[in-house]
C-alpha positions, 0 to 999 in steps of 0.5 A, a space after each residue: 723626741 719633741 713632738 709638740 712645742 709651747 709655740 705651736 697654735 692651738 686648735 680653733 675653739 669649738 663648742 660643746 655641746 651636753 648632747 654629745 655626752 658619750 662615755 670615754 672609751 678608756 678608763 685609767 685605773 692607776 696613775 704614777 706619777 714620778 716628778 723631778 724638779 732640778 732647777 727651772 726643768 721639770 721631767 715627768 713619768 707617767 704610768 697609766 694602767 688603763 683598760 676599756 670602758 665596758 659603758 662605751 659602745 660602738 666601733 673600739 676607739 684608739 686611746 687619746 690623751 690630751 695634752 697641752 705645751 707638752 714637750 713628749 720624750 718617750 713613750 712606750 706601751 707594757 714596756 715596749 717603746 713606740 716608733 715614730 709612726 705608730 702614734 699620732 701627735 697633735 697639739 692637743 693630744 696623743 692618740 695611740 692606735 691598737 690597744 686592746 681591752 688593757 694595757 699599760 701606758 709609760 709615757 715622759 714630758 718635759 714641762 717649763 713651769 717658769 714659763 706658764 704664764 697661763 698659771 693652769 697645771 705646774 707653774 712657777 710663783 716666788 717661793 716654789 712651784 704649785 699646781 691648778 688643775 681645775 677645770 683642764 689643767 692637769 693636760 698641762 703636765 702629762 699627756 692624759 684622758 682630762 675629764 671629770 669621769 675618768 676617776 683614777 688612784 694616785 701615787 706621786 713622787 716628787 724629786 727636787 733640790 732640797 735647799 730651794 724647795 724643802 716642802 714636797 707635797 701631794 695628795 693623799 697620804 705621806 707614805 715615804 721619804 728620802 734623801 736622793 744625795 747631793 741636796 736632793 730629797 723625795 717624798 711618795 703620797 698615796 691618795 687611796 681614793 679614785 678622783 679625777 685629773 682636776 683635783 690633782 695637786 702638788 707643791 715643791 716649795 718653800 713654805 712655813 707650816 702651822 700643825 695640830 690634830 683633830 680627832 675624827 668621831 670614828 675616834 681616829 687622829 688626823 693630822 692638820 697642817 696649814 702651810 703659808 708662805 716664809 715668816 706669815 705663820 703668826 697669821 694662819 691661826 685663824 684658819 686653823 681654826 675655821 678647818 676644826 670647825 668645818 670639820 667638827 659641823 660636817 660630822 655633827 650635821 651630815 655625818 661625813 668625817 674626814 677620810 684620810 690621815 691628814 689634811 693640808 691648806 697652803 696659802 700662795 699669794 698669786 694663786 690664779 682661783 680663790 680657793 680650790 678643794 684638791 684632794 687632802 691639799 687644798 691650794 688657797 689664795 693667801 686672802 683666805 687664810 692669812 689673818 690677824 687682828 691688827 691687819 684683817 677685818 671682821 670681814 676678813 675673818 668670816 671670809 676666811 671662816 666659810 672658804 675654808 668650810 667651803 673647800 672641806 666641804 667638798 672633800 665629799 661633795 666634789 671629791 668622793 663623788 664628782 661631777 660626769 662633765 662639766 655641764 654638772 659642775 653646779 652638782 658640785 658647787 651648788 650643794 657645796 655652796 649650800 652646804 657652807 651657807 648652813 654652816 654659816 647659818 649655824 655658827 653666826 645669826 642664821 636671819 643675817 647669813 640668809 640676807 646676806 646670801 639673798 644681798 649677794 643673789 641679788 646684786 650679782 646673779 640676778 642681773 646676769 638672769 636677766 642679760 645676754 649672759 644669761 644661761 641655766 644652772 646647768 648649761 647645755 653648751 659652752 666653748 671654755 668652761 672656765 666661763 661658766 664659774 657663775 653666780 647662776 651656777 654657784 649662787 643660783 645653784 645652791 639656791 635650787 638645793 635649798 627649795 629641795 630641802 625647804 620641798 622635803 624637809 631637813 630630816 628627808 633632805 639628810 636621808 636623800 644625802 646618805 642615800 646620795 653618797 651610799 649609792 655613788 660614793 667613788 662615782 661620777 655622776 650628773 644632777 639627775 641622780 642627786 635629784 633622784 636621791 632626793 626623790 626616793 628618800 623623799 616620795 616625793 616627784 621632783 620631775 618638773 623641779 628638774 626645770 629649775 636646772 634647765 631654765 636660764 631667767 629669774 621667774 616673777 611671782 605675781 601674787 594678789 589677796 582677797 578677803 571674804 568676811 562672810 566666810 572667814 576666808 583670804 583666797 591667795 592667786 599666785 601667777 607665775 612668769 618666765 622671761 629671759 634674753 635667753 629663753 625660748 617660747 617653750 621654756 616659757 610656756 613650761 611652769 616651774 615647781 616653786 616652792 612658795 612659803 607663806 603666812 598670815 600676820 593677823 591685826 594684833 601682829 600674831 601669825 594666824 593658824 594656816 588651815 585650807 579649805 578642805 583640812 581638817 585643822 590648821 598646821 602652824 604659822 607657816 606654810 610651803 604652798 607647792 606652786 607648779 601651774 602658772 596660775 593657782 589659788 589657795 584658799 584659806 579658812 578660819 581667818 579672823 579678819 583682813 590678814 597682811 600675806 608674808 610671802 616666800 618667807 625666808 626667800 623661799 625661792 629665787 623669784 621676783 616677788 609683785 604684791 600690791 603692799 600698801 606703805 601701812 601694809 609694810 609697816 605692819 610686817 616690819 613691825 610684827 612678822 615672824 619670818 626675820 627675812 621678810 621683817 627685814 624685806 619689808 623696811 626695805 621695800 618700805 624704805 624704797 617706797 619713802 625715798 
């Protein structure tokens, strides 16, 4: 039976707001899915083994499923086919009445991957048939609670002629294969880990592959295979190599290791994001893995270094544990983001990543701060989700996560993050609970931090010195300012919890010894002052003579900076000061200042 049809108008678009988060009334805990590709008509079987949420309250709810362009040829509940009646069909959904506490969902689609020109769920490009999930794609192939916290195990057999796609594969792990007669082949993949519908993947194709192994720290021999399209395979050694990498920092630095027995990239030339983590089958655009010293730059090569990182990153950090909704989404993408900044930091100049990071916040998040699209890191309402893959999110997220470690330190940081993935590993969660992962390893109270998350604008720091020879004294005030298109008075009445690292350059161009008033001894060059009232001073003592501040070293936060410098002032930091990013802040502003 054809119940809804690609020409039918969708519903008029609503927003959505983070208030009216409520549990989903079902969970799914198995999904098998049987795929048969003949030709340009794709049949898709799908068994749900689904069970009320124990966590939703109220009134018991029927079963919904979303569902988009979907042509629905039969269903049936614990094996018993539904009448025309007893169930309800909307362009957007399947709602299903009268499920108990379980049951046992056998629904059949038809789909035209040929025909999505919207390039969400199974679509069709020049050398097989692909898949994009993210955010809600994964309703564009079978009817299905599409939420990030409905985590479910997968099990994906897919069927297809064998001379037009030799190449079938999914997430997880190869666990059968076979000849179906007649120049038909299948392959079964298992992903024993619980993920959500948007980190679903498969590919029927026709694909080169490149393969090697790594050796995983627990000692175990993971198969890496990269996948690019017919006669580029001299290209994709590069990013081979960038995966190994990833892999190797992710156990040295966090200790997180690969957890399944192989990992595949595939390249497609039209594939509709960058780069998207999929659960051991990452689907890249072939800009970020095709490479090779006559035809890609020096550019080139790094882009394809860190997205590479990026995407295994996620693996634990989006996979593992995955966001409750999408207001969350920079749970994921912020700390991944972060996390591939380090790695960048740890295998190129760590002074010239963290300015270029600096560059790219500055040229694209913080204008968006500062106009009508200005919006928090985690918004509280949108209409289309896909609007929301930001710079404020992705950039100003991963900015957030840095002041937590700059707060913390970098030995409580990776405690927070064991503690994180310890308390939450299969789970799907919300910011709150990494923040208070952070907290509890910490000690320390990242309450008001949690601002930073809620507040759209970029804050300005207005920060004067005063020095008192007589005392041996330099006072610091730091006034801060909220101010957004987008703000309301409240927000702007609230301070932020700004971690402000700063030092003094001293005369003779050396980093004076940092001792408040009232310590017993100085502490070092540097020093993260707390700022979290919206005027403070701090006064420091045993300075010799009239210092030059270095403020926010390392871009301690992302704020606006206003310091009376004087061009002598500048030149002394240019010349002498400790911190590389505010060496080479200072020639900026010197350079601006000259022309």
């Amino acid at each position: 039976m054809t119940a809804t049809s690609p020409h039918q108008q969708p519903q008029p678009p609503r927003e959505i707001l983070l208030a009216d988060y409520a549990p989903p009334p079902f969970l799914v805990r198995t999904v098998d899915l049987d795929v048969s590709i003949t030709g340009g008509d794709v049949v898709v079987r799908s068994r749900l083994t689904v069970f009320r949420n124990p966590a939703a309250v109220g009134v018991p709810a029927p079963l919904v499923l979303d569902g988009d362009e979907l042509e629905l040829v039969s269903l049936s509940v614990d094996g018993r086919p539904l009448a025309a009646g007893s169930f309800e069909v909307a362009p957007e959904r399947l709602t299903i009445p009268g499920i108990g506490e379980s049951a046992v969902i056998d629904v059949v689609t038809r789909i035209d991957p040929q025909r999505n020109t919207r390039l969400m769920g199974l679509y069709a490009s020049k050398d097989g048939l692909f898949t994009q999930c993210e955010a809600e794609g994964f309703r564009r192939i079978t009817y299905f609670p599409d939420r990030p916290d409905v985590m479910s195990r997968y099990t994906t057999t897919i069927h297809a002629e064998r001379s037009l796609h030799p190449v079938l594969l999914s997430n997880g792990n190869l666990v059968a294969q076979g000849d179906d007669g007649q120049d038909r082949h299948w392959a079964r993949w298992e992903d024993p880990f619980p993920k959500p519908s948007y980190l679903f993947a498969m590919v029927a194709a026709r694909l080169d592959r490149l393969e090697s192994h790594f050796t995983t720290r627990s000692g175990r021999d993971a198969l890496l295979q990269v996948y690019v399209e017919p006669g580029k395979l001299d290209q994709a050694d590069y990013a081979m190599l960038a995966l190994k990498k990833a892999m190797a920092w992710d156990e040295r630095v966090f200790g997180l290791e690969l957890d399944l027995d192989q990992y595949m990239i595939v390249a497609v030339g039209d594939f509709n994001m960058g780069a998207m983590e999929n659960k051991g089958l990452n689907i890249f655009n072939t800009a970020y893995v095709l490479a090779r010293p006559d035809v890609a730059t020096d550019s080139d090569y790094l882009g394809i270094d860190r997205v590479v990182a990026h995407e295994y990153f996620h693996n634990w950090t989006g996979n593992r544990v995955t966001c409750r909704d999408w207001f969350q989404l920079s749970l994921k993408e912020g700390l991944t983001v972060f996390r591939d900044q380090e790695f960048g930091a740890d295998h190129y100049s760590r002074p010239v990543q963290r300015i270029q990071a600096v560059r790219r916040l500055r040229a694209a998040q913080f204008p968006e701060d500062a106009g009508p699209m200005a919006h928090p890191v985690r918004p509280s309402s949108f209409i289309e989700i896909s609007n929301f893959y930001t710079a404020t999110v992705y950039e100003k997220g991963a900015e957030v996560v840095r002041m937590i470690h700059t707060l913390i330190g970098a030995e409580k940081f990776r405690a927070g993050m064991d503690r994180y993935f310890a308390r939450h590993d299969g789970q799907a969660v919300t910011i709150e609970e990494f923040v208070q992962a952070m907290a509890d390893a910490s000690g320390q109270d990242l309450g008001q931090f949690m601002r930073w998350y809620e507040r759209a604008g970029t804050p300005v720091v207005d920060v004067t010195g005063i020095y008192d020879a007589a005392a041996r004294a330099y006072t610091l005030t730091v006034r801060q300012s909220l101010r957004s298109p987008t703000a309301s008075a409240g927000d702007e009445n609230t301070p932020l919890h700004i971690p402000f690292t700063v030092g003094l350059v001293g005369r003779d161009g050396r980093d004076i010894p940092l001792r408040l008033d009232g310590e017993p001894a100085a502490s070092g060059p540097s020093r993260v002052l707390p700022v979290t009232s919206h005027v403070q001073t701090f006064r420091f003592v045993d300075v010799p003579s009239t210092p030059v501040p270095s403020l926010a070293r390392g871009f301690s936060a992302p704020v606006i900076i206003n310091h009376a410098y004087d061009e002598a002032a500048l030149m002394h930091l240019m010349a002498h000061d400790s911190d590389p990013f505010n060496r080479w802040e200072a020639g900026q502003r010197l350079a601006v200042a000259l022309m």
